[in-house]
N, C-alpha and C positions, 0 to 999 in steps of 0.2 A: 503715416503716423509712426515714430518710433517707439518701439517697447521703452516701456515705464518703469516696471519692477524689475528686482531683481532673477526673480522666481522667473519671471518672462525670459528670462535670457539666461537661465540656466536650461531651461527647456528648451528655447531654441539652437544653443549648444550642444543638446543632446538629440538634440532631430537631425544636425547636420553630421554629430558623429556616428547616427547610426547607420547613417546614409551613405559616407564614406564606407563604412564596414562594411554593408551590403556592395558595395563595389568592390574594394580588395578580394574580400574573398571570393567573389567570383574569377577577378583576375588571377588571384595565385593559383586556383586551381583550373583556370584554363577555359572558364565555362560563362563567357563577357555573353550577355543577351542583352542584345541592343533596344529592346524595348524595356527591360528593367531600369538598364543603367539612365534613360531618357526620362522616365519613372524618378528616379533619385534626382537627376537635374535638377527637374519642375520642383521637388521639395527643396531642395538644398538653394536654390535662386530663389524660390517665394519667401523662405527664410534671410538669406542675406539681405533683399530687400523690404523687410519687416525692419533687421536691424539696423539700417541704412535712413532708415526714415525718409525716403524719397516719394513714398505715394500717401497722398493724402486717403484716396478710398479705399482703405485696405481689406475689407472684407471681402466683397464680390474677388478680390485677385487672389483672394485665402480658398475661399471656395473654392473657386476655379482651379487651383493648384493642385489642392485637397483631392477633389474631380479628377482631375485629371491624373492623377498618381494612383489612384482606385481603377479608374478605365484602363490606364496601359498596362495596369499589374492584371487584371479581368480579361485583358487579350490575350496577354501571355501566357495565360495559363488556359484558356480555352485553345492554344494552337499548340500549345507544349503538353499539354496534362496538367495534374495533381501530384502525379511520381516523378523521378527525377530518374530515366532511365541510366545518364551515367553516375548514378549510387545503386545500382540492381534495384533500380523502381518503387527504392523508397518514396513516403511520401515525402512532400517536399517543405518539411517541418518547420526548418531556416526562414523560405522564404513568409510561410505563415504566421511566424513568431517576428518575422520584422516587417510586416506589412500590419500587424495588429498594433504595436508599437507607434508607428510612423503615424498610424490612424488616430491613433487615440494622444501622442502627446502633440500631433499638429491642431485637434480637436480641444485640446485643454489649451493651448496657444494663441487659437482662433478668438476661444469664450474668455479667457484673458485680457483679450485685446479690443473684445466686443463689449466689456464690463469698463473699461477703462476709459474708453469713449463718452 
């Protein structure tokens, strides 16, 4: 199903630029965690193939992205912490303000998509 509205695809623009951003900055400062950036993947592909309009059953592959981008970020941080020891163990703020982010405008993308149906 491809997105419909406009609104659908400015939000999906903004799920993949946040996603990108969560990625740079890790790279510029050195700190690539291969279960995030795999994390970002899964959104940043369930997205282009939202806008691609290649799958006809788009929900269950919304979920399952959705799913899956919540679990790998839930590993991460259960094998790494909540602090980010190379910032002297702060918490880990960045990742909490783009994981709420990613949740909530793939979740308004989803019900968009599920209203539209």
């Amino acid at each position: 199903m491809k997105i419909q509205s406009k609104l659908s695809t400015w939000v999906a623009i903004l799920i993949i630029l946040i996603q990108l951003f969560d990625v740079l900055i890790h790279a510029a400062t050195d700190q690539l965690e291969p279960l995030r950036v795999v994390s970002n993947l899964v959104i940043i592909i369930w997205v282009l193939v939202l806008l691609s309009g290649k799958v006809s059953k788009i929900m269950p592959v919304a979920l399952g992205s959705i799913g899956i981008y919540l679990c790998l970020n839930i590993i991460f941080l259960t094998l790494e912490g909540v602090t980010n020891p190379n910032q002297g163990d702060e918490l880990r703020v960045t990742l909490f303000l783009l994981l709420f982010l990613t949740t909530t405008f793939s979740s308004v993308l989803f019900f968009q998509q599920k209203v539209s149906q």
